[in-house]
Residue, then its C-alpha position, 0 to 999 in steps of 0.5 A: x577855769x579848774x585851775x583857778x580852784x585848785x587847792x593850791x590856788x587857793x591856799x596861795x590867794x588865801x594866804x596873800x589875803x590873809x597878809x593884806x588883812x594883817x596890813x590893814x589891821x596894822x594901819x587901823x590899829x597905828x591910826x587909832x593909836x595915834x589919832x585918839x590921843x592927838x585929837x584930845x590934844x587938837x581940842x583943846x587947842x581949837x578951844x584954847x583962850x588964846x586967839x592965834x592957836x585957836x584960830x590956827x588950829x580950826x583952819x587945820x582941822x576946816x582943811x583936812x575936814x574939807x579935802x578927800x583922804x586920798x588927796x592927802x595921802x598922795x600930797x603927803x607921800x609925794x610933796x615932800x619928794x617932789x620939793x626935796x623936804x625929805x624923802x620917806x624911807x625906799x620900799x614898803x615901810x615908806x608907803x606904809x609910814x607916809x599913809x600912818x601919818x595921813x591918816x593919823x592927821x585926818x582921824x585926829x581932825x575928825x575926832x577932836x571936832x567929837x571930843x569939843x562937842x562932847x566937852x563944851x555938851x557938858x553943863x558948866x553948872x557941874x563945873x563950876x559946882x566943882x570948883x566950889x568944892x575946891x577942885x583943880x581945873x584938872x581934877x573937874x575935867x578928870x571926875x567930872x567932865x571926862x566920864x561925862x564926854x565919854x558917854x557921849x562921845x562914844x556913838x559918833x567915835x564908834x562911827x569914825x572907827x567902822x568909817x575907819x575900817x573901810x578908809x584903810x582900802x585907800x592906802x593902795x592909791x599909794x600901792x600899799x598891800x593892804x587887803x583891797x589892794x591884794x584881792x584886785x591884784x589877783x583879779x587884774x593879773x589872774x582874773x580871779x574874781x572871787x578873791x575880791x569879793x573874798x575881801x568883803x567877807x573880812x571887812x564885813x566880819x571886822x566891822x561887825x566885831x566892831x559893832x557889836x563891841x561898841x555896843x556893849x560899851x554903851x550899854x556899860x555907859x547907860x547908867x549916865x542917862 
């Protein structure tokens, strides 16, 4: 049992930790960096005047809402093998391009469901008070319906975003070396337990930077109430 607290030990464990985390922080940065934006995009088409696209996308975004994540991370890294569409790339960058895009999709689901909600919670007596004064459809949405949703699309993305963080331990479904992924690994093949609970100490920090942060935005938003 002394050998499993030497310091060599544990600078070995902290050391793989540590590069768990940096994967994980990788793939939540690279989800966020592609779902906010695709989700505006995905709005826009589940509120779109043309029938074919809106229905479309909604029944996109119904399936992707109503199946489990991790059942789309496997689906999307293995079907496409299997039906001999495409192969991802050999090794670690395949797993861990193949799961950005799940979970680039997924979020993307989500968040644009927040961001209809926030656009169609606008009054249209604002909007239409715009277009009297001459504005463009695109100004109206960038002065006056924007600034807007964004206030009151901030504490249900902020909640997709924790949710987000924790999602990011699902990757290993895939044996992608995130963080939870390297602290089980170490209890399975040494059994070390405490690198595992270890994990939780860098979820919970993460998480709590988070939240402190969102909430120093809404309160820079509060002079819309």
């Amino acid at each position: 049992m002394i050998e499993f607290f030497t310091s060599s030990t544990f600078r070995t464990v902290l050391s793989a930790l540590n590069s768990g985390f940096l994967k994980t922080l990788q793939l939540f940065f690279i989800t966020l960096i592609g779902a906010l934006p695709l989700g505006l995009v995905i709005s826009f088409g589940s509120m779109s005047r043309f029938p074919p696209l809106r229905w479309l996308t909604r029944l996109v975004v119904w399936v992707i809402r109503g199946t489990p994540l991790v059942l789309q991370i496997i689906a999307l890294f293995y079907v496409p093998g299997i039906q001999k569409w495409f192969s991802w790339p050999s090794g670690e960058s395949g797993r861990m391009i193949s799961v950005c895009v799940a979970f680039i999709i997924n979020y993307a689901c989500y968040f644009s469901e927040i961001y209809r909600g926030g656009i169609q919670g606008v009054p249209k007596g604002q909007q239409e008070a715009g277009q009297v004064l001459g504005m463009t459809k695109a100004q109206i949405f960038r002065h006056i319906t924007l600034l807007q949703m964004i206030k009151r699309i901030v504490p249900p993305i902020s909640n997709e975003i924790i949710t987000l963080v924790k999602d990011t331990s699902l990757a290993r479904i895939i044996s992608v070396y995130e963080l939870t992924f390297t602290g089980y690994s170490f209890m399975k093949s040494s059994g070390l337990v405490w690198p595992f609970f270890y994990t939780g100490v860098f979820y919970l920090l993460f998480v709590g930077i988070l939240t402190i942060l969102f909430n120093l935005i809404e309160r820079k938003l509060s002079y819309f109430r």
